[in-house]
C-alpha positions in Angstrom: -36.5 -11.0 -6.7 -40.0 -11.1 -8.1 -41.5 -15.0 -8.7 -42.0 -15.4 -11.9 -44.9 -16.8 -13.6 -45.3 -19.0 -16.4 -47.9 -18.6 -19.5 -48.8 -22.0 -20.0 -49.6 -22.3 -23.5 -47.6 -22.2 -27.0 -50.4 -20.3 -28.7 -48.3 -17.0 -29.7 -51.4 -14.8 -30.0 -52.6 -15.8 -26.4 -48.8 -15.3 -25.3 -49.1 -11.3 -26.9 -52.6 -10.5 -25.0 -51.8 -12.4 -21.9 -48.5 -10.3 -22.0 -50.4 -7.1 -22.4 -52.9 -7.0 -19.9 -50.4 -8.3 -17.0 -47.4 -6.6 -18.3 -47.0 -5.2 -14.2 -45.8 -9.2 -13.8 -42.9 -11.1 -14.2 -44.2 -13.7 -16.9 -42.0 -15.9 -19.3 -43.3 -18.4 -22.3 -42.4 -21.9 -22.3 -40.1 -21.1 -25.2 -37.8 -19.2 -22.9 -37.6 -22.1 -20.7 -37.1 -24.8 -23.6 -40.4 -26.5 -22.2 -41.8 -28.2 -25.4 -45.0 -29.6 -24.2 -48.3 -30.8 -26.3 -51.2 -31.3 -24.3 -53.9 -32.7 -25.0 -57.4 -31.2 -24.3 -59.9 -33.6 -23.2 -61.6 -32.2 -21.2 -65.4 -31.7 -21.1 -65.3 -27.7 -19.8 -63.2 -24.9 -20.4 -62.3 -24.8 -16.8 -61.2 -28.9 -17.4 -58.7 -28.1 -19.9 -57.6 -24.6 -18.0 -56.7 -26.8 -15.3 -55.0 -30.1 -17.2 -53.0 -26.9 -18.7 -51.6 -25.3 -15.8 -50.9 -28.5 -13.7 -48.7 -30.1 -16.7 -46.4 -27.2 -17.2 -46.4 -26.3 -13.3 -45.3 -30.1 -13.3 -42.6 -29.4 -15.8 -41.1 -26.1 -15.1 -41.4 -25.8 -11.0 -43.2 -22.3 -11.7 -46.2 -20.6 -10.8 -48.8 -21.8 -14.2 -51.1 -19.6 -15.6 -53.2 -21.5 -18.5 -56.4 -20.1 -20.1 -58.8 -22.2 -22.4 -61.4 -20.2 -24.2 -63.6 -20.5 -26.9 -67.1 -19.5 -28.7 -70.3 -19.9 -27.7 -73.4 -19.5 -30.2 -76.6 -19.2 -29.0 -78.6 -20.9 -32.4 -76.3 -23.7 -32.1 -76.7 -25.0 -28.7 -72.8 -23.3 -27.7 -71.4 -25.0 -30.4 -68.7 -24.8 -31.0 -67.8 -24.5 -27.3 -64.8 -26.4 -25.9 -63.8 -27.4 -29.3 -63.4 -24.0 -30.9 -59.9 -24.5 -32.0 -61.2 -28.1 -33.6 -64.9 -27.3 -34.8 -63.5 -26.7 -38.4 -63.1 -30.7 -40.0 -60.6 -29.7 -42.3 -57.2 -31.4 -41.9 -54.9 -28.1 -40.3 -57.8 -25.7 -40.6 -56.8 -21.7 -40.5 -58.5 -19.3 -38.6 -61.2 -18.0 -41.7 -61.6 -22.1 -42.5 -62.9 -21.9 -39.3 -65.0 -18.6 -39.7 -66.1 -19.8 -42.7 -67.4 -22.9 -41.8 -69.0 -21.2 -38.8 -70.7 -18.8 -41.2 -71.8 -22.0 -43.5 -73.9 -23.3 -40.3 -75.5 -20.3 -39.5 -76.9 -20.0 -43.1 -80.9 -20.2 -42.9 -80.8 -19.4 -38.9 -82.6 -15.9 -38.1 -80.4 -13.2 -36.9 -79.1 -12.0 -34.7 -76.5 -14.7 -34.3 -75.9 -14.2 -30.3 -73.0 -15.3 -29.2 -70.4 -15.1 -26.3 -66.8 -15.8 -25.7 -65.9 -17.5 -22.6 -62.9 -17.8 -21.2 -61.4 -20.0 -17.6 -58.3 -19.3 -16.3 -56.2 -21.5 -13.8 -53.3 -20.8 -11.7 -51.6 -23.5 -10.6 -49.1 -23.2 -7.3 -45.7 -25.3 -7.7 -45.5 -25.4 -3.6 -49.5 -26.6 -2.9 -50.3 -27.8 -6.3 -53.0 -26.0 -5.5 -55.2 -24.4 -8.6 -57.1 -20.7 -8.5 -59.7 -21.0 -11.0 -61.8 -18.3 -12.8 -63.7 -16.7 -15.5 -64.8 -13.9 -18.2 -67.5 -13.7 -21.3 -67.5 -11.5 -23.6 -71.4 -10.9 -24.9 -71.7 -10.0 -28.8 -73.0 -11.5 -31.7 -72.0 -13.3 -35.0 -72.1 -11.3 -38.3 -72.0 -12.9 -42.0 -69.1 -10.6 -43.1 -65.6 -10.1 -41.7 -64.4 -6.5 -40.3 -61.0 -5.4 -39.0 -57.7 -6.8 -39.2 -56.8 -6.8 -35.6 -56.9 -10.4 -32.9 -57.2 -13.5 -34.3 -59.7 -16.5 -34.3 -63.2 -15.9 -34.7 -63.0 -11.8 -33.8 -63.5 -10.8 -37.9 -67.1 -11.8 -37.3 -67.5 -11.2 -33.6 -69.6 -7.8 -33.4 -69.8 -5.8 -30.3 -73.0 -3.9 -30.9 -72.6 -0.9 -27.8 -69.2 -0.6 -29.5 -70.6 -0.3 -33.2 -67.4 -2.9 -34.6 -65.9 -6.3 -34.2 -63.1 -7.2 -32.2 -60.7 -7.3 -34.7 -61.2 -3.6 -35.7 -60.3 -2.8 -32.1 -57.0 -1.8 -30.7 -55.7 -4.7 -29.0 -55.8 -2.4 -25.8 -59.4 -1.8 -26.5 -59.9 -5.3 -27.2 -58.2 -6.5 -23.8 -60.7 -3.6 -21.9 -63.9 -6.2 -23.1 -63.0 -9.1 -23.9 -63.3 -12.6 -22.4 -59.6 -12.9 -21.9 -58.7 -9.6 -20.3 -61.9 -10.2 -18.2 -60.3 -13.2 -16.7 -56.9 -12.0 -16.2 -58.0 -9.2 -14.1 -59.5 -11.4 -11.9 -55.9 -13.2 -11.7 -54.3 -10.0 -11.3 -56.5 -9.9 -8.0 -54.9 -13.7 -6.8 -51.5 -12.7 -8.0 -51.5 -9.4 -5.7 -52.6 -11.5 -3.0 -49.8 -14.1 -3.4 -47.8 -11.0 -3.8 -46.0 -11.9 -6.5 
């Protein structure tokens, strides 16, 4: 029987991708194991809260963990927002466009192009060694004052791949998981996973 491997996160949109690009693996959500966990991210680095991920629900299910924290990176403002991506927005239960938006607002005045990356970590943590496999993808692009597509989620409206001529979100999400960040990270995990062979 193949080992199966838990996504570490409740983030439903990270659950879909995640279950794209390693569909060839046995993975199962937290849901499907009644694991309600909130954790919190404190840590100073992507990699940080990757790993405080993985470890907790590795603790709590007895399963091979795979967590991911990722965010954006802009150039103009110093990587904000960085590691608090999810958080940069100071509205009380921000959406996804009040975060775009008030992305957008403090960028007005800076000279284009708005370079920018997305970075993602990935840890694995192993039940048996406790041991975590750690790694990571960027996705290169820049930031553009207007929203396109109606594909991915987060900042992708206004994420601009200029050698593809459109944003993330007016990719397929297979097209999307060929570039980005995220599907660049998991195919390094698909590596470690073939290696364990799982």
């Amino acid at each position: 029987m193949r080992q199966k491997i838990l996504i570490a996160t409740n983030n439903l949109n990270k659950i879909r991708e995640i279950q794209n690009i390693l569909s060839d693996f046995d993975l199962i959500t937290p849901q499907e194991l009644g694991i309600d966990l909130e954790i919190e991210e404190n840590g100073n680095t992507f990699e940080e809260n990757a790993e405080i991920k993985a470890e907790s629900f590795c603790k709590a299910s007895g399963i091979l963990s795979l967590a991911d924290d990722s965010g954006l990176e802009v150039e103009c403002l110093g990587g904000e927002p960085g590691v608090h991506s999810h958080r940069y927005c100071p509205k009380p239960d921000a959406t996804d466009a009040d975060r775009r938006a008030f992305l957008l607002e403090n960028l007005k005045g800076k000279p284009r192009p708005w370079k920018a990356r997305f970075y993602c970590a990935a840890a694995l943590c192993d039940p048996k060694s406790s041991e975590i496999q750690l790694v990571h993808g960027i996705c290169n692009g820049e930031i553009i004052p207007e929203e396109r597509g109606n594909g991915g989620f987060g900042y992708d409206p206004i994420f601009w791949i200029p050698e593809r001529g459109m944003t993330l979100a007016e990719m397929s999400e297979n097209e999307k998981n060929e570039i980005s960040h995220r599907g660049a990270a998991m195919r390094k995990i698909r590596e470690i996973l073939k290696k364990k062979d799982v």
